[in-house]
N, C-alpha and C positions, 0 to 999 in steps of 0.2 A: 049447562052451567056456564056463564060468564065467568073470566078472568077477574081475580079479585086481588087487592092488593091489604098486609096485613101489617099493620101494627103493631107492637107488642112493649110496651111503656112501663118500667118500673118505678112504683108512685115516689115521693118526692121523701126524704128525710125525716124520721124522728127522731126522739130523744137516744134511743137505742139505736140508730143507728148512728150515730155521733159517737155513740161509745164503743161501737162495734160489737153490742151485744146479738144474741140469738134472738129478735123478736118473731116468731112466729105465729102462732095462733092469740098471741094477745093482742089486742085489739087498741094498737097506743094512737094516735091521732099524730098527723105531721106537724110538726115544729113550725113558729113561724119564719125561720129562716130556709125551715125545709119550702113554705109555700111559695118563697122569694123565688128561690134557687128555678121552679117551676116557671113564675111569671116570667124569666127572665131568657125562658129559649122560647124556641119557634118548633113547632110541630106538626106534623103532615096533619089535613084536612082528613075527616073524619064524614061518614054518613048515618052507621049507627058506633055505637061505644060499648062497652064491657067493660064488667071490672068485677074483680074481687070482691065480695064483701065487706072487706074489712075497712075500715073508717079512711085509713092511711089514703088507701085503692080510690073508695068514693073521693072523697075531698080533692085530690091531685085530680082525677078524671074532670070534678064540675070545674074542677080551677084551665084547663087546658083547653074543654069545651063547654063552653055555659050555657050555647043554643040545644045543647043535644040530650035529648031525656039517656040516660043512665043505667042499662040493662046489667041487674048482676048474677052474677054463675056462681053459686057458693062452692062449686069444686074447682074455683078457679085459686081458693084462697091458698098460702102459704103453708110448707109442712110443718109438721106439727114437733117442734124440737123435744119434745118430753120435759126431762129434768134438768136439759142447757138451755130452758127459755128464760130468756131476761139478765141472762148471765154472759162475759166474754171470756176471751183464751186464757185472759191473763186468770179470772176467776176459779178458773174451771183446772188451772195450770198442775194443779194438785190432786184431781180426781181422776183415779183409775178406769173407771166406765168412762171417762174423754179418753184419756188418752188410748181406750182401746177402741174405740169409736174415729181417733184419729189414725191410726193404723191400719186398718180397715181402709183406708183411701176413700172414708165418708159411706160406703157400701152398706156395713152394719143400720139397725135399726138407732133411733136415737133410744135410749133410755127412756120407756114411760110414754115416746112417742110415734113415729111413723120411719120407716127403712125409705131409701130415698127411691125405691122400687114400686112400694105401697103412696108414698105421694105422683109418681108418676101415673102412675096407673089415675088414680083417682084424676089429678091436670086433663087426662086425655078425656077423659069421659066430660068436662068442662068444654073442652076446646072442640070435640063432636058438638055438643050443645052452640057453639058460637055458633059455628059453621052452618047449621042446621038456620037459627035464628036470624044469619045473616044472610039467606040463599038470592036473598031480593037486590042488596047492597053489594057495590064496588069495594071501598074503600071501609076499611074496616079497624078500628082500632082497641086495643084491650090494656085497661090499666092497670096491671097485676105486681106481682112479686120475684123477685130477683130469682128465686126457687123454680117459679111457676113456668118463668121465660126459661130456666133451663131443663127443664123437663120437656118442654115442647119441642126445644131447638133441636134438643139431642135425640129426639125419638125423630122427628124429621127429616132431619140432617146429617149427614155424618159430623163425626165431633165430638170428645166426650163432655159429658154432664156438665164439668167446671169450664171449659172452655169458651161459654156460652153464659159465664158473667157478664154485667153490666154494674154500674154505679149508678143512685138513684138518679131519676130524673131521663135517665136514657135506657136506648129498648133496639129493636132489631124491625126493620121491616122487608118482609118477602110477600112472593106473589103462590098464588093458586089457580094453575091455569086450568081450561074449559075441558082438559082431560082426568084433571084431580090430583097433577103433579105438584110439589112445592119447589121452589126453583128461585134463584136472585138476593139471596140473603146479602142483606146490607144491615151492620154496623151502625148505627146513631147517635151521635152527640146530642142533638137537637138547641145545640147552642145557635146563639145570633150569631 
């Protein structure tokens, strides 16, 4: 195995995420100020790409790399909030299942939808699929979800789950070296 260097890009802004709501598994398309926000950084060269399937995922990826066909991992996508999708804190500020959901330090299952255990689990079975897909490629990039990049980091890395946030538009890149270690985590703006 060659040493491979990796990616990992969270797609550009929608409607919900301007409101701060839970978008998860709904499938909202990036804003066009979210696709601005994109054009306007600079981002490591790529030899194949991944992504999400979710509309948000694709669009950001063809806007980043236009020459590069577009491989998608549907277990790459975002967990599945239940009954906080499409809703934010302020919303939610009154419902018992949140607020026992925010006690829990995020741990619990969401209502209705995936424990952040069961969307891990599911991330890695994606991110074997990259790895597999990309065994020929160096340079490696994946345009996923805020959820997805934390899932990977923190099974990776040391670190917990939240720590291993990002804001759209930026992502984390590490390497994989020829023994099958993960090693080098860098932080990205991917600003000009």
């Amino acid at each position: 195995m060659m040493n491979k260097t990796i990616t990992l890009i969270r797609h550009g802004k929608t409607a919900g995420n301007f409101e701060k709501k839970y978008i998860g598994v709904t499938d909202e398309q990036m804003t066009l100020a979210g696709e601005e926000e994109i054009r306007e950084r600079i981002y490591p060269e790529a030899d194949i790409v991944f992504a999400s399937p979710l509309k948000r995922c694709v669009r950001t990826a063809e806007i980043i790399y236009p020459k590069i066909d577009i491989h998608v991992i549907d277990e790459l996508r975002e967990t599945d909030f239940g009954h906080f999708e499409g809703k934010n804190y302020i919303e939610l500020s009154d419902d018992k299942e949140y607020m026992q959901w925010i006690e829990s330090g995020g741990e619990a299952p969401f209502p209705g939808g995936e424990s952040m255990a069961e969307a891990t689990s599911r991330v890695m079975l994606g991110f074997e699929k990259l790895i597999k897909l990309s065994k020929e490629y160096n340079n490696i990039s994946a345009v996923v979800h805020g959820g997805t990049i934390m899932s990977i980091l923190s099974t990776l890395f040391e670190g917990e789950y939240y720590s291993y946030h990002v804001e759209n538009g930026e992502g984390y890149t590490f390497d994989l070296s020829s023994n099958g270690l993960y090693s080098g985590l860098f932080t990205r703006s991917f600003l000009r």
